[in-house]
C-alpha positions as CSV (number, residue, x, y, z in Angstrom):
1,X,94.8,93.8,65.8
2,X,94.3,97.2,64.1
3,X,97.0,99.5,64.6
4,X,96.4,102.8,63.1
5,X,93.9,105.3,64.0
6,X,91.2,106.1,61.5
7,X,90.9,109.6,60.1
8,X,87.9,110.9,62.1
9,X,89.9,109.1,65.8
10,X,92.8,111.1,64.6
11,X,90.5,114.4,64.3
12,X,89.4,113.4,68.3
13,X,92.9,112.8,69.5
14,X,94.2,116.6,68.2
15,X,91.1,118.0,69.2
16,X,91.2,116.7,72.8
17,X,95.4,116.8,72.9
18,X,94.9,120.8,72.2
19,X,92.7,121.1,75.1
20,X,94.8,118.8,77.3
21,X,97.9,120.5,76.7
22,X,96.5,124.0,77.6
23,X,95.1,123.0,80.8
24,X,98.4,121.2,82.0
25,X,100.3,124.1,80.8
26,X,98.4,126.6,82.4
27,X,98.1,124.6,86.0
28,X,102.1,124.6,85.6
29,X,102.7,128.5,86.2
30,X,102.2,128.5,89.7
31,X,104.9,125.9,90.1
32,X,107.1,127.6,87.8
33,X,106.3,130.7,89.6
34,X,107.2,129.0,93.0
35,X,110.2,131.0,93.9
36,X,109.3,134.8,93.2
37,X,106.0,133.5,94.8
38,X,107.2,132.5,98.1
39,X,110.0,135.9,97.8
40,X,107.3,138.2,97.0
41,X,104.4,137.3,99.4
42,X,106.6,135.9,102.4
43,X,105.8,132.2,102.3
44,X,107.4,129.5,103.6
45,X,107.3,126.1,101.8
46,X,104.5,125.1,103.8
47,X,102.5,128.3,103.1
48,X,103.6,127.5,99.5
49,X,102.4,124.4,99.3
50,X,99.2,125.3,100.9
51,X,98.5,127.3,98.2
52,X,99.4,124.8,95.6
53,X,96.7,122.3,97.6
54,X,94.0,124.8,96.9
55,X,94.8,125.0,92.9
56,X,94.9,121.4,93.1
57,X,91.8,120.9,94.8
58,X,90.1,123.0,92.7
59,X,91.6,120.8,89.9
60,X,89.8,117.8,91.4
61,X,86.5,119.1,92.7
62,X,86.1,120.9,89.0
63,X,86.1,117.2,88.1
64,X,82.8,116.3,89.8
65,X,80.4,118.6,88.1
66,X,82.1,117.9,85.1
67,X,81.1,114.4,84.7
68,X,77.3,115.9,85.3
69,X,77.9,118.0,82.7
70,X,79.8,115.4,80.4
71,X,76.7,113.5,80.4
72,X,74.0,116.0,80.1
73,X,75.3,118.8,77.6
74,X,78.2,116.8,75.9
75,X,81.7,116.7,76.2
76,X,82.3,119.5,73.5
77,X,80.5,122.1,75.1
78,X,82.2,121.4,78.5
79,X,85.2,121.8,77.1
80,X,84.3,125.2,76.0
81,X,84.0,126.1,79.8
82,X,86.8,124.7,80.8
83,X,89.0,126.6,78.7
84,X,86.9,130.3,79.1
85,X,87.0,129.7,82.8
86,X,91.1,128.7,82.4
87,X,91.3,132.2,80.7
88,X,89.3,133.9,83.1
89,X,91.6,132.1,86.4
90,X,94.4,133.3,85.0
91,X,93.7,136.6,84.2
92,X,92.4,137.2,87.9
93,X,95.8,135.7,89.0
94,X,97.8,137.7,86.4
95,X,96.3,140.8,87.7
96,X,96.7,139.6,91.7
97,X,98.6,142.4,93.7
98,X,97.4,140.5,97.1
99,X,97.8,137.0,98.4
100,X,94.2,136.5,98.8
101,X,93.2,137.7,95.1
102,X,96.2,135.2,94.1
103,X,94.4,132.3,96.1
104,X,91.2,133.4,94.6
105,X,92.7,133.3,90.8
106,X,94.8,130.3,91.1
107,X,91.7,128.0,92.6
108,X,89.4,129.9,89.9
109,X,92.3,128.2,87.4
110,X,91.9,125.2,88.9
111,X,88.4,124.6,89.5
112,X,88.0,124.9,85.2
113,X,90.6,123.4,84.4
114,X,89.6,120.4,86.5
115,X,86.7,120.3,84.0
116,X,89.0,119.0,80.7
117,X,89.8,115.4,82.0
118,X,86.2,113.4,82.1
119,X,85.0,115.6,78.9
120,X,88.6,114.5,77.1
121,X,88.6,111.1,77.8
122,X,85.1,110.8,77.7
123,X,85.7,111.4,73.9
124,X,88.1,109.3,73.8
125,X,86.8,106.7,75.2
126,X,83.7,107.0,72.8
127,X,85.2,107.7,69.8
128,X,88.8,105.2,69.6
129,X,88.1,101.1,69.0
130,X,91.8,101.1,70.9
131,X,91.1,103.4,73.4
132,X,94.2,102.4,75.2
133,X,96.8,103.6,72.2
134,X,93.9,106.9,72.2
135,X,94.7,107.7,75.8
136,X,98.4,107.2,75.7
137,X,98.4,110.0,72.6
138,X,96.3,111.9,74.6
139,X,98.1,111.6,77.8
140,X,101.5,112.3,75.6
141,X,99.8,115.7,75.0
142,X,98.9,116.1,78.9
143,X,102.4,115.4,79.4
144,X,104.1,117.7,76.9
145,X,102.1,120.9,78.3
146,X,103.4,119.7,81.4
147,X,107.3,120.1,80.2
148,X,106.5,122.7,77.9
149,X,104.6,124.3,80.9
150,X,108.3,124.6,82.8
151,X,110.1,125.8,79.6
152,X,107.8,128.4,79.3
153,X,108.3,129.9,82.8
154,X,112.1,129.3,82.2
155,X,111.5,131.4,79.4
156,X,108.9,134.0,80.5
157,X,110.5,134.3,84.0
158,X,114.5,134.5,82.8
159,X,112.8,138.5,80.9
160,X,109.6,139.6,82.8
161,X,107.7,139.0,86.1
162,X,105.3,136.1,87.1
163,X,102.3,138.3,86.2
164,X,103.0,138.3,82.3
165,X,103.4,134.3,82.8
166,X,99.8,134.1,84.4
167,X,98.8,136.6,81.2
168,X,100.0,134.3,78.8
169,X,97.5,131.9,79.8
170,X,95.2,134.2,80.0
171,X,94.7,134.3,76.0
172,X,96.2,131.1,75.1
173,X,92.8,128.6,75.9
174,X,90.7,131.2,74.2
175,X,93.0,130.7,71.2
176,X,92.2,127.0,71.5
177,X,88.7,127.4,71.9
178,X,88.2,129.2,68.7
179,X,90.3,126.4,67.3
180,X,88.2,124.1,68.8
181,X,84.6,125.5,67.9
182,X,85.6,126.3,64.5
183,X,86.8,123.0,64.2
184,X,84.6,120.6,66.1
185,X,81.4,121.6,64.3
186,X,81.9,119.6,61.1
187,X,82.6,116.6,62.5
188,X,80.0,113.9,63.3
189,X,81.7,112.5,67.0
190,X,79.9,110.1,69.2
191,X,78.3,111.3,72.2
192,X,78.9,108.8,75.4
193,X,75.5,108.3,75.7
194,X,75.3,107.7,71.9
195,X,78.2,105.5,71.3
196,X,76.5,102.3,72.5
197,X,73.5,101.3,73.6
198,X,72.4,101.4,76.9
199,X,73.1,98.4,79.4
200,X,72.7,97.7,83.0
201,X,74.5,98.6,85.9
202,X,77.7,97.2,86.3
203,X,77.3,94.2,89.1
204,X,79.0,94.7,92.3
205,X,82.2,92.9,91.4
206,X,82.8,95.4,88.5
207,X,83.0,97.9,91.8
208,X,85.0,97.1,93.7
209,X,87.0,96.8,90.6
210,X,86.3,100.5,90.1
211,X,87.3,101.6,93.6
212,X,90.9,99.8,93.2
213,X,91.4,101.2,90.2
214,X,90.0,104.8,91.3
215,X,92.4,104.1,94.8
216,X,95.1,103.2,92.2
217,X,95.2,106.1,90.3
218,X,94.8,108.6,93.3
219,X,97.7,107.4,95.1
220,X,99.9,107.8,91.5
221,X,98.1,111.2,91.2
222,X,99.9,112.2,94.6
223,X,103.3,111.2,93.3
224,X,102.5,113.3,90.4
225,X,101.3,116.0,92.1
226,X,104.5,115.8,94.6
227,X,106.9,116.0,91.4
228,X,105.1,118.9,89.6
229,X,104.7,121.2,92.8
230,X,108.0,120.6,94.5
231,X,110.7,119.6,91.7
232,X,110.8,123.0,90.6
233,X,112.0,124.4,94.2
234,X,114.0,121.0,94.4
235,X,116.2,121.2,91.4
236,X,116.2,125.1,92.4
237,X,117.9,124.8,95.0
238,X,120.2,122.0,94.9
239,X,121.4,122.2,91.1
240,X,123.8,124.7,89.8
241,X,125.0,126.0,86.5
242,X,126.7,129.9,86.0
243,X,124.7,132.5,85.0
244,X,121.0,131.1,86.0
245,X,118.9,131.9,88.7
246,X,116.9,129.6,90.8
247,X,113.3,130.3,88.8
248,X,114.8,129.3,85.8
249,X,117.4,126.5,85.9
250,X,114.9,124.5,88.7
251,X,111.6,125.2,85.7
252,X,114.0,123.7,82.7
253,X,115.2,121.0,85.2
254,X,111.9,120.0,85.9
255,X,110.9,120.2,82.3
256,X,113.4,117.8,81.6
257,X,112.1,115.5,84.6
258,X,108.5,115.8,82.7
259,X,109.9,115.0,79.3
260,X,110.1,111.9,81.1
261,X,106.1,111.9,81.7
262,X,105.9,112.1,77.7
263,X,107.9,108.8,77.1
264,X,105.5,106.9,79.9
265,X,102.4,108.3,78.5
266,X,103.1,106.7,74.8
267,X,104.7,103.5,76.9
268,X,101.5,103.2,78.9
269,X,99.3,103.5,75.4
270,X,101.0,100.6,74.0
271,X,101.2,98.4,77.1
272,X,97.5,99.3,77.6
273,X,96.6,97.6,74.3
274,X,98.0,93.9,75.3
275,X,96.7,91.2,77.2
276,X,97.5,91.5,80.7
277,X,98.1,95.0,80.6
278,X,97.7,95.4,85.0
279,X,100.6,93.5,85.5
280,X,102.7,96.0,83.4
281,X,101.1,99.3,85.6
282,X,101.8,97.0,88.8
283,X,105.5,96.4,88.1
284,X,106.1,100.3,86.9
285,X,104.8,101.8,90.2
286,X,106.7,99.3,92.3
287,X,109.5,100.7,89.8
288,X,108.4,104.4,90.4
289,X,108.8,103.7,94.8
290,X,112.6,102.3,93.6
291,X,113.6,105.7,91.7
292,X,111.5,107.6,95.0
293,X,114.0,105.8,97.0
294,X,117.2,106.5,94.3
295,X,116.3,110.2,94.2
296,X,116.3,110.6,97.9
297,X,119.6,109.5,98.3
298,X,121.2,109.8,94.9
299,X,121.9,114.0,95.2
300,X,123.2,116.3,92.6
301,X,122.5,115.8,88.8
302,X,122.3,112.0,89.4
303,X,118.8,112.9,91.0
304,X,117.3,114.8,87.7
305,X,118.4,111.0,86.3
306,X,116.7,109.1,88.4
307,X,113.8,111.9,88.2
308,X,112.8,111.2,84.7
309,X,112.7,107.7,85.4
310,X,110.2,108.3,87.8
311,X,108.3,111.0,85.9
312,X,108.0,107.9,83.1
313,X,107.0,104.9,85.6
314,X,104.3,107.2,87.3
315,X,102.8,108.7,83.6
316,X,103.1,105.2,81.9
317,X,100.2,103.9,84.7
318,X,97.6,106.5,83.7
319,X,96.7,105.2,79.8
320,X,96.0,102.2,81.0
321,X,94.2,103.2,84.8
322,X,91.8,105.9,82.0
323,X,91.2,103.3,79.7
324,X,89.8,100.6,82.8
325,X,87.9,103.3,84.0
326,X,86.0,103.5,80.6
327,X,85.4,99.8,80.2
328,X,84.4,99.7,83.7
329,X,81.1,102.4,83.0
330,X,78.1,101.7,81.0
331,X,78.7,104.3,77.9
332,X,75.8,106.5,79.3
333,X,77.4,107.2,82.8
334,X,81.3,107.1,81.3
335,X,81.4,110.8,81.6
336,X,80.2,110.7,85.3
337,X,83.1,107.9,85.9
338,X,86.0,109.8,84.8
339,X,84.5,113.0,86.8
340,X,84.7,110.9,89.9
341,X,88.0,109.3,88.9
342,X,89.6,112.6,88.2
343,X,87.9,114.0,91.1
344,X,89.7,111.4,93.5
345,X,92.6,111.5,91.4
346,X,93.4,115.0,91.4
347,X,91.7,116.1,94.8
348,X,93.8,113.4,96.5
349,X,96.3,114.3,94.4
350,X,96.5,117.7,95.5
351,X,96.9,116.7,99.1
352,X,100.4,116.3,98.1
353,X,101.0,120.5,98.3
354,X,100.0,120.7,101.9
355,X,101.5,116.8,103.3
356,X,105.0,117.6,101.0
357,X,104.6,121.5,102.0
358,X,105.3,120.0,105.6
359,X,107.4,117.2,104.7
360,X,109.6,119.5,103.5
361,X,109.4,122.5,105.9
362,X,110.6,120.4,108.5
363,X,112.8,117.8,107.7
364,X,113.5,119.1,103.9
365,X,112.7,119.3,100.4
366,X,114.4,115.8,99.3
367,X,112.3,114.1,101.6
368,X,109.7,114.5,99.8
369,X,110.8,111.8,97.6
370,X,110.4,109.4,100.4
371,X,106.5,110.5,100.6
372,X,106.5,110.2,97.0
373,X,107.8,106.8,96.8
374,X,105.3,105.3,99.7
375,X,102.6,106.7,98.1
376,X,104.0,104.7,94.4
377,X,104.2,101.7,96.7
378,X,100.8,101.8,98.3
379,X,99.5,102.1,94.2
380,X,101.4,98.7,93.5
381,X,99.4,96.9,95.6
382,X,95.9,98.3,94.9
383,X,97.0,97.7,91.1
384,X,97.6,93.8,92.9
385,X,94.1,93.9,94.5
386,X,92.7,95.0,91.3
387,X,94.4,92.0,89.5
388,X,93.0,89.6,92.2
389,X,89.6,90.4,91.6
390,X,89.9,90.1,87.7
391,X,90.9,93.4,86.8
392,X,93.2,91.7,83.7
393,X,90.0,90.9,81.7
394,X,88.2,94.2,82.2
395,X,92.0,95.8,81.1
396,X,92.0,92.9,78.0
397,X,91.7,95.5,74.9
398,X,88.5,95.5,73.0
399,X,88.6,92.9,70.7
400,X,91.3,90.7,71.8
């Protein structure tokens, strides 16, 4: 089986990892920003998390057009959008003196950057013969902004206010966008609609294989989306070291926890490219409900442990979930699947702000790994389904 990427896949993979990394990055301020948030606007974690629902709906909805878009204009021109109207979200939330022109900026944020995923896997999925090892790199770059996303607030946060973190963001996507013009224009990339030729609908088996899969990836989306909005308040709050304040040692905590994410991204590419690669994403999210369960109980620095085994068995599904999704679609509707997958994935996902905003309001913030590890459970066995209806020879790689 081939195992290295040609030069012009390597050209797609940094090109779409630059694009994937800002958008993650920037969707992580608000989290890092969680506790001079909630201190500076009165919010409880409930109000919080509310707020964290609507920039993660908006991360999921911006997902829908986007896979009209995909397939009409291209993928390289949406992701021009998506990171202008990154730039422009933040800007509006870096200049928020008010908690509604904050709600307005941080759903503005979310809505474009909800328009990255179906364009960035949709070229991909196009352009990679092993389009599983392609979305593990790619997901490895998702991941890193994530972590480097909580170092930076760490960072930012420890010298100047939350505005000048939102600001930040506001000029980094345009910086990538240049990059990205300037260097997307040479290159001769396939278009989904391009990259093969046309064939007929997938037949009704092939959808219920898609809604398992879709159902799959939502419920992991809500553990992720738990872990990104709440860790940062978590390790706040319950870990100690001298000289930090809460902001800052809970952001480089949970940057740690997502360094975790970056391991299961490149363990998901390679799993993604064997033969029964479902059976693999089965076992890690009945793995990622065990370490739900561990980090509930476990308490002090034992739980950032058990964390980052979580952060990798949740990450290490999504290679191999994005690369079903593409084999599932005829090539000229790909972009349109991944804007409903991402749709459900992160719009589900984002559920997690206001259902963990409560969890934690009312019986406490390390509950929420108990929500976490149902909803990691409940994946398991739509991964099962998915296997019981032949999901392991639509997850075969190509040319095995």
């Amino acid at each position: 089986m081939k195992t290295m990427l040609n030069p012009t896949e390597r050209r797609v993979i940094t090109l779409t990892a630059a694009g994937h990394w800002v958008t993650h990055a920037a969707m992580l301020a608000l989290p890092a920003a969680a506790a001079l948030l909630k201190s500076q606007f009165h919010l409880d974690t409930f109000e919080y998390g509310l707020l964290a629902n609507l920039s993660y709906l908006g991360f999921g909805l911006g997902a829908l057009p986007a896979g009209f878009l995909v397939d009409g204009i291209g993928p390289r021109r949406t992701l021009y959008i998506c990171l202008g109207g990154v730039a422009l979200g933040a800007l509006v939330t870096a200049l928020a003196e008010g908690l509604v022109m904050l709600a307005v900026g941080v759903t503005l944020l979310g809505l474009a950057a909800g328009l990255y995923h179906p364009a960035g896997l949709t070229l991909v999925s196009s352009n990679l013969l092993q389009d599983g090892r392609g979305m593990g790199y790619h997901g490895i770059a998702g991941s890193g902004g994530m972590a480097l996303g909580n170092f930076i607030g760490a960072g930012i946060l420890a010298v100047a206010s939350w505005h000048y973190l939102f600001g930040l963001y506001a000029v980094v996507p345009l910086l990538v966008l240049g990059y990205q013009w300037l260097a997307v224009r040479p290159l001769a990339l396939a278009e989904p609609h391009t990259a093969e030729p046309p064939t007929e609908p997938p037949p009704p088996r092939r959808w219920a294989q898609m809604a398992f899969a879709v159902t799959a990836a939502a419920l992991l989306g809500f553990s992720y989306q738990g872990m990104v909005v709440f860790m940062p308040l978590f390790f706040g709050e319950n870990l100690h070291l001298a000289g930090m304040t809460e902001e800052v040692l809970g952001n480089l905590a949970a940057g740690v926890m997502l360094l975790g994410g970056v391991f299961g991204q490149f363990s998901g590419g390679v799993l993604a490219e064997r033969k029964k690669p479902l059976r693999s994403a089965t076992w890690l999210s009945a793995a990622a409900c065990v370490a739900g369960l561990g980090g509930r109980f476990a308490g002090g620095w034992w739980t950032l442990f058990i964390s980052v085994g979580m952060a990798a068995a949740v990450f290490s599904t999504q290679p191999i979930t994005n690369s079903i999704v593409g084999r599932l679609m005829p090539a000229r509707h790909r972009g349109k699947g991944y804007g409903l997958a991402s749709a459900v994935n992160f719009g589900f996902g984002s559920l997690a702000g206001s259902v963990g905003g409560w969890v934690a309001q009312n019986a406490g913030l390390e509950n929420v790994f108990l929500l976490l590890a149902a909803t990691s459970l409940l994946a398991a066995l739509a991964m099962l389904l998915l296997r019981k209806t032949g999901g392991d020879e639509v997850a075969r790689p190509r040319g095995a």
